[in-house]
C-alpha positions as a Markdown table, in Angstrom:
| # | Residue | x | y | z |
|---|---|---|---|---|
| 1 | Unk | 10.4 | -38.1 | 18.7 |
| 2 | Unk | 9.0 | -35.4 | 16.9 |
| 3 | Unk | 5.4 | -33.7 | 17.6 |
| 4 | Unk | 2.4 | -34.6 | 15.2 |
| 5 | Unk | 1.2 | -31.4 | 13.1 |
| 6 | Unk | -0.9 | -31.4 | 10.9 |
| 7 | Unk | 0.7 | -29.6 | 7.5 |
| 8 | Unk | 0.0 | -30.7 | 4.5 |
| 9 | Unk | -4.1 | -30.0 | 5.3 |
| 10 | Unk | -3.4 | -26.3 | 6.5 |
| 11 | Unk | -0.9 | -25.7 | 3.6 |
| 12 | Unk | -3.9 | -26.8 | 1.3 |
| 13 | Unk | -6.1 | -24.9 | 3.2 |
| 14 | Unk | -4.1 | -21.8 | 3.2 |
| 15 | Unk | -3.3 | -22.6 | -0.9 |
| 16 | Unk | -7.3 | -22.7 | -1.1 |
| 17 | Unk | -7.9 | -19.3 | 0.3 |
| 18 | Unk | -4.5 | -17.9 | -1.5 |
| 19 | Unk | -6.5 | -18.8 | -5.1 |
| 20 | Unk | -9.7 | -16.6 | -4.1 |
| 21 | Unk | -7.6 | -13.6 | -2.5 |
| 22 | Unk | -6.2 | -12.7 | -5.7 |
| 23 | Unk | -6.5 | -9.4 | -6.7 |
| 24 | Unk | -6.5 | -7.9 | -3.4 |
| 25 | Unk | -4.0 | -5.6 | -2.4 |
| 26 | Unk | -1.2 | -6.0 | 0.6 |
| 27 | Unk | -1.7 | -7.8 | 3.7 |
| 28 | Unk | -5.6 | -8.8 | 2.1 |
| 29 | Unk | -3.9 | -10.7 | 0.0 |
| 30 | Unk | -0.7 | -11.8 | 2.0 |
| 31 | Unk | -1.5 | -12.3 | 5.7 |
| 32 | Unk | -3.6 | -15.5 | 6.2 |
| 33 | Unk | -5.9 | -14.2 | 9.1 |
| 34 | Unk | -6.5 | -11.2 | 7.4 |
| 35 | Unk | -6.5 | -12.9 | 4.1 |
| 36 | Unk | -9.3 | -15.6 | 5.6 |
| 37 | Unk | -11.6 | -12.2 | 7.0 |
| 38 | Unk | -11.3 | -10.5 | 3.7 |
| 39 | Unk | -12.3 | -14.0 | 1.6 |
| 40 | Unk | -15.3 | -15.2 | 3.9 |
| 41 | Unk | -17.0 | -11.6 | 3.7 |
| 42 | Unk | -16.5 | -11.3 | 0.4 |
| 43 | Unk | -18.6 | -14.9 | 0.1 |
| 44 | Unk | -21.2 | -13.2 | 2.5 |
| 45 | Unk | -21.3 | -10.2 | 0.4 |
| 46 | Unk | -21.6 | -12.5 | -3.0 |
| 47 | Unk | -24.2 | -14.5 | -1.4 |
| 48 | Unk | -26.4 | -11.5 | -0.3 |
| 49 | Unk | -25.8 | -9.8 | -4.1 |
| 50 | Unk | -26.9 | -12.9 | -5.4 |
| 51 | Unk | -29.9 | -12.0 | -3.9 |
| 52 | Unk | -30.0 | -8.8 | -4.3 |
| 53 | Unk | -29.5 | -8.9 | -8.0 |
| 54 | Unk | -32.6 | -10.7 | -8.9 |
| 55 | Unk | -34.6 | -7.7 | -7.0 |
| 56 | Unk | -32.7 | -5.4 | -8.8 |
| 57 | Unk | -33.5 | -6.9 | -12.4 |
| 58 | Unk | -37.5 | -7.1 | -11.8 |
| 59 | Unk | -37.4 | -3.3 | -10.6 |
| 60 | Unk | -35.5 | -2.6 | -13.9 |
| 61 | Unk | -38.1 | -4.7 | -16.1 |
| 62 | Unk | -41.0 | -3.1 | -14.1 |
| 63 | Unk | -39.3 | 0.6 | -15.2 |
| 64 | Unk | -38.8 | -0.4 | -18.8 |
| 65 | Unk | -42.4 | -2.0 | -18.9 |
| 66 | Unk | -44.0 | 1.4 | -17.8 |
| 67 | Unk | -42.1 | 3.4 | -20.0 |
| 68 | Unk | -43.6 | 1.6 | -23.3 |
| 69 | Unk | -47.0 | 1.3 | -21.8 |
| 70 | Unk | -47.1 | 5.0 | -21.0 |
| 71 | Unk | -45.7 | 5.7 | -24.2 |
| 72 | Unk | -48.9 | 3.9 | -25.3 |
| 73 | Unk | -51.2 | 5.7 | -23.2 |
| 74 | Unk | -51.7 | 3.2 | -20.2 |
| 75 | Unk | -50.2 | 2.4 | -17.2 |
| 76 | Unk | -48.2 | -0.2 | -15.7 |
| 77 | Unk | -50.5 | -1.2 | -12.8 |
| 78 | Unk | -53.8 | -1.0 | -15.6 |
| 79 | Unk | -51.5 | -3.4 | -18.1 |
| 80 | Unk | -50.5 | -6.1 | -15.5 |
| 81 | Unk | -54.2 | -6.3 | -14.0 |
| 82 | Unk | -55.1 | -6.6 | -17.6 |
| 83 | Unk | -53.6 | -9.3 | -18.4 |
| 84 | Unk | -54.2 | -11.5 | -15.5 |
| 85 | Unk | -57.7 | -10.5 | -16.1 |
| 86 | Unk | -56.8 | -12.0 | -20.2 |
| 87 | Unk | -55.3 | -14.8 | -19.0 |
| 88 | Unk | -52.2 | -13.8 | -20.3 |
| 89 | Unk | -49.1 | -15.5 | -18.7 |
| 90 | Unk | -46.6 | -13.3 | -20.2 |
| 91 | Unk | -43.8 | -12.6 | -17.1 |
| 92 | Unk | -42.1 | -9.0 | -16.6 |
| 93 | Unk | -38.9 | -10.4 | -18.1 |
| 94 | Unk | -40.4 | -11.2 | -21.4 |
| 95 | Unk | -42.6 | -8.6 | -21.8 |
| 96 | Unk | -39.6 | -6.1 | -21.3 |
| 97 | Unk | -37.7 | -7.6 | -24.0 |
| 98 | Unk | -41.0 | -7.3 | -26.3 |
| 99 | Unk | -41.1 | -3.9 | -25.2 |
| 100 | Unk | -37.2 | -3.3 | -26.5 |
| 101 | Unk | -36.9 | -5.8 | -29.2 |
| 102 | Unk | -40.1 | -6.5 | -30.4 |
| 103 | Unk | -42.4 | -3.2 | -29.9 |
| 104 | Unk | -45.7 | -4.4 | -32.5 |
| 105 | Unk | -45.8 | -7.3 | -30.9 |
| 106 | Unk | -46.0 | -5.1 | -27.2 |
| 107 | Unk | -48.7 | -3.5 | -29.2 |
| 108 | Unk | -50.3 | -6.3 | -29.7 |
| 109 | Unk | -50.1 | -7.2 | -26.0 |
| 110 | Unk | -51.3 | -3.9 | -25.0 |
| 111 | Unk | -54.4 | -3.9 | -27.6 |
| 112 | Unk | -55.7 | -6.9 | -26.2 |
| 113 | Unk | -55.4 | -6.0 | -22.1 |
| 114 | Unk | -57.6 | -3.3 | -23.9 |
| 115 | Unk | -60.6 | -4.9 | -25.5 |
């Protein structure tokens, strides 16, 4: 009488893991305990970048935003209060890809935060 083991569901897990270590390099990618380490911090890291690059794309719309409006002669800070103020629901996002793409229509924005 042979011992029950459990193969075929750790094979499939150990196939599952094999699919998301490629590309790294030696034992990361060969060695299933270190293979598992390397795969489940690379989730935490992915998970916390997910984050991370949502905070990184507003500070980089809030930098482009202030560049046009001082190239305009106001502020960032004066612009946003201005358009709440307006009642303009324009969000940072769009209003940097006026600024790029579409800079008399910026103009526009920024004349009326102004009257």
């Amino acid at each position: 009488m042979s011992r029950a083991t459990n193969t075929p569901a750790r094979l499939a897990r150990k196939r599952r893991l094999l699919k998301f270590a490629k590309g790294n390099w030696g034992a990361r990618r060969r060695q299933y305990k270190v293979m598992k380490e390397t795969v489940h911090r690379g989730w935490q890291y992915a998970y916390a970048h997910r984050r991370l690059r949502r905070r990184d794309f507003r500070r980089l719309w809030i930098l482009r935003i202030n560049a046009a409006c001082r190239a305009r002669g106001t502020m960032y800070s004066r612009l946003i209060h201005g358009l709440k103020q307006a009642g303009i629901v324009l969000d940072r996002k769009s209003l940097s890809e006026l600024a790029i793409h579409d800079p008399k229509a910026f103009d526009q924005v920024v004349a009326a935060i102004q009257n």
